[in-house]
N, C-alpha and C positions, 0 to 999 in steps of 0.2 A: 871573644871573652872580654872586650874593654877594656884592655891592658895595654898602654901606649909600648909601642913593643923598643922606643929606645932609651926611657928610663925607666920602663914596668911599673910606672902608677897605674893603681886601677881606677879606673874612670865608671863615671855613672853607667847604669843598666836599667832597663823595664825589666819589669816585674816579670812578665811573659819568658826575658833572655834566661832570668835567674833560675825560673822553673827548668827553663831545659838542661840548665847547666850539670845538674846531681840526678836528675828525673831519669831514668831507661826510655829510650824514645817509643811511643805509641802506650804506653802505661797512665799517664796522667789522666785525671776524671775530677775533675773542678766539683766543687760543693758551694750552691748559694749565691753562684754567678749574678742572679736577677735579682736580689735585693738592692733595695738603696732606703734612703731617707725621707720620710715624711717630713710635709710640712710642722715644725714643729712648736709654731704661735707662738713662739716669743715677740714679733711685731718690733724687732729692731731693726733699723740702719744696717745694723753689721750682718745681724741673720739676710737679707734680701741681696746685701754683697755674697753672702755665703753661697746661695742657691745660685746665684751669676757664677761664681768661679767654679761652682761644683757642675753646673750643665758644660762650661767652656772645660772643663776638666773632660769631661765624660764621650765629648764629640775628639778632643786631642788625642788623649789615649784610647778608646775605644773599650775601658772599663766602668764598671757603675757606683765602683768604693775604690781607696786606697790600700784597699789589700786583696789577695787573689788565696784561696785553699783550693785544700784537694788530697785527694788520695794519689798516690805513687811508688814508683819501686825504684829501688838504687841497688844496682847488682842484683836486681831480685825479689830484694828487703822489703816488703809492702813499709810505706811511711803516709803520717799525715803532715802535711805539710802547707804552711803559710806564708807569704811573701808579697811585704809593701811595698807601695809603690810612689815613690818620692814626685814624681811624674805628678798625682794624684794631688792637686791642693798639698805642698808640701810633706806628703803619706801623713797625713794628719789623723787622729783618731779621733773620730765621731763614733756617734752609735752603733753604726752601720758595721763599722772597723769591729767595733770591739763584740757585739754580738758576732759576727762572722769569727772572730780567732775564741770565741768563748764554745762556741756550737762545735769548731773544731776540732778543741781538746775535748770536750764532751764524749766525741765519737771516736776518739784515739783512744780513751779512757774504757767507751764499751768495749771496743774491738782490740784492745790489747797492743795497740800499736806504737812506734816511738815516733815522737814528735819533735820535729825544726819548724823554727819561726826567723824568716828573714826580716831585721828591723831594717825602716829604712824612713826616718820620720823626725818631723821637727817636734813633735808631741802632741797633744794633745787640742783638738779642733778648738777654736775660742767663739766662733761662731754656734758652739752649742752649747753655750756656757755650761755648766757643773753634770749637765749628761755626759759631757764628755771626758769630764773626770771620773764620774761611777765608773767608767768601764776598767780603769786602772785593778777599782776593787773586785769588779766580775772577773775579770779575767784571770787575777790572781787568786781567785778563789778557787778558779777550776783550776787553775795549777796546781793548788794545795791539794784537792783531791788526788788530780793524777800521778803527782808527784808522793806525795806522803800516802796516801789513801792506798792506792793501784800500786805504788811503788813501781812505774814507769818511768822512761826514759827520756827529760825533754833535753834537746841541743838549740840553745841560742844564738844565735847569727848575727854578729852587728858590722854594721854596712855604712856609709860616706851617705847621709849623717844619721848617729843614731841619739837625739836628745829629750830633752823634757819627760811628759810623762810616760815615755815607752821605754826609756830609759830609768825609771823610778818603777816600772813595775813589769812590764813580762821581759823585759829586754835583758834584766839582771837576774834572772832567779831560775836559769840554765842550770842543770847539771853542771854538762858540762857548756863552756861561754869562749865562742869562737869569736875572732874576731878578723878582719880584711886588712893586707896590709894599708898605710896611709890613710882610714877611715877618721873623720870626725867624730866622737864619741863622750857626750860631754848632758848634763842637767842643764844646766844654766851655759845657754851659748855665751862667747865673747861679747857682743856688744852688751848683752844683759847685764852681765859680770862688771864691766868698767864704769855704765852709769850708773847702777846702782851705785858702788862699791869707791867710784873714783877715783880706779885705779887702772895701773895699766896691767892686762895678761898677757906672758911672753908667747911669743909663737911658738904654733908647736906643743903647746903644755898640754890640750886636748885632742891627741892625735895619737891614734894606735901604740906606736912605737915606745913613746913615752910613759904612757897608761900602762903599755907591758909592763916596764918597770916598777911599778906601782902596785902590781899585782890584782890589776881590777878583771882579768879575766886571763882566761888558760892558753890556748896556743892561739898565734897567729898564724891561718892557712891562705897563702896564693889561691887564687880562681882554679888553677889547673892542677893544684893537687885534694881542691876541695871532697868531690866525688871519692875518690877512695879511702881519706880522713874520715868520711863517714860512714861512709861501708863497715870501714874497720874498727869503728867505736863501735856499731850495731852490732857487731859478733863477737865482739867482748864483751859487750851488756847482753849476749845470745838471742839475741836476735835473726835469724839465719835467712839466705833466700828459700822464695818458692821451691827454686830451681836451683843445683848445687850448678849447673852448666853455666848458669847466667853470671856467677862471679869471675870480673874480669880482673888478671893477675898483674 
């Protein structure tokens, strides 16, 4: 689980670890694996860095965007389900990202399903310039439906780090809003924060623990008792398994 097992910080995870973390093993079925990003003519410097880090991204991890979906079960519980990948160009959200978690909810929305999204991202791609802020609005649109519309169930997940624009838009707008113990979780990182502002931020200020107290989001859940935290949100919001046999007690 990535949990330094002598002070219990949780440390970094792929995206791939996180799926199997809550997933029932042999149930997971990816959605939209083969997409990726066209050239997209902007004709700058930073775009032809982008496509460099994004091929040198692509051969590292062995994914094709910074986020992975999919369908799944947890005790049972068919879920859709999505999970960035920091790994990925910082899990940065480009087009690619946000049409993949928009098509997502889409299909949670037909199919009646409840929805987690693992954030795990610096924000929003800067190599696509303002493409890659629409997708804040797309995505939060199809949350409006599913969420207001469908009156469905979405759980949001933030992870070491959850900032910028993922942060500003599906990362915050959970039901209910989990979050990792010691995670980063912040809009404007620290260094942002100090030149701008010209000041110093104390440590610590943007970190899980302290944010709990602030009331920016609902419970904190350890890696190892994640899986049944959700399960059990699922059959409270009635959600139930396939199989009554498959809920593990």
């Amino acid at each position: 689980m990535n949990i330094c097992e002598y002070c219990g910080d949780h440390l970094k995870m792929y995206s791939s670890d996180r799926i199997e973390l809550p997933i029932d093993q042999g149930t997971w079925n990816p959605m939209d694996e083969d997409m990726f990003s066209m050239d997209l003519e902007f004709y700058s410097e930073s775009e032809e860095e982008g496509a460099e880090e994004e091929e040198s991204s692509q051969r590292e991890t062995g994914l094709t965007e910074a986020v992975q979906t999919g369908i799944g079960q947890i005790n049972g519980i068919r879920v859709a389900m999505g999970v960035m990948d920091f790994q990925f160009i910082g899990g940065s959200m480009g087009s690619v990202v946000g049409e993949k978690i928009t098509r997502l909810i889409e299909y949670a929305s037909k199919e009646f399903l409840p929805l987690i999204i693992v954030c795990a991202s610096g924000g929003a791609r800067m190599q696509e310039g303002s493409l890659s802020l629409m997708q804040m609005a797309k995505i939060s649109a199809a949350l409006y439906d599913y969420q207001s519309n469908k009156k469905l169930f979405y759980v949001s997940i933030l992870t070491w780090p959850t900032t910028g624009g993922v942060t500003a838009s599906f990362g915050m707008l959970g039901d209910i809003i989990i979050a990792e113990p010691n995670a980063y979780i912040a809009f404007a990182g620290k260094r942002v924060i100090e030149e701008t502002l010209k000041t110093t931020v104390p440590e610590g200020i943007q970190e899980t623990e302290n944010l709990f107290d602030k009331g920016l989001f609902d419970p904190i859940v350890p890696r190892k008792l994640l899986k049944s935290v959700l399960s059990e949100l699922f059959q409270l919001h009635t959600f139930f398994p396939l199989n009554e046999n498959q809920v593990e007690h």
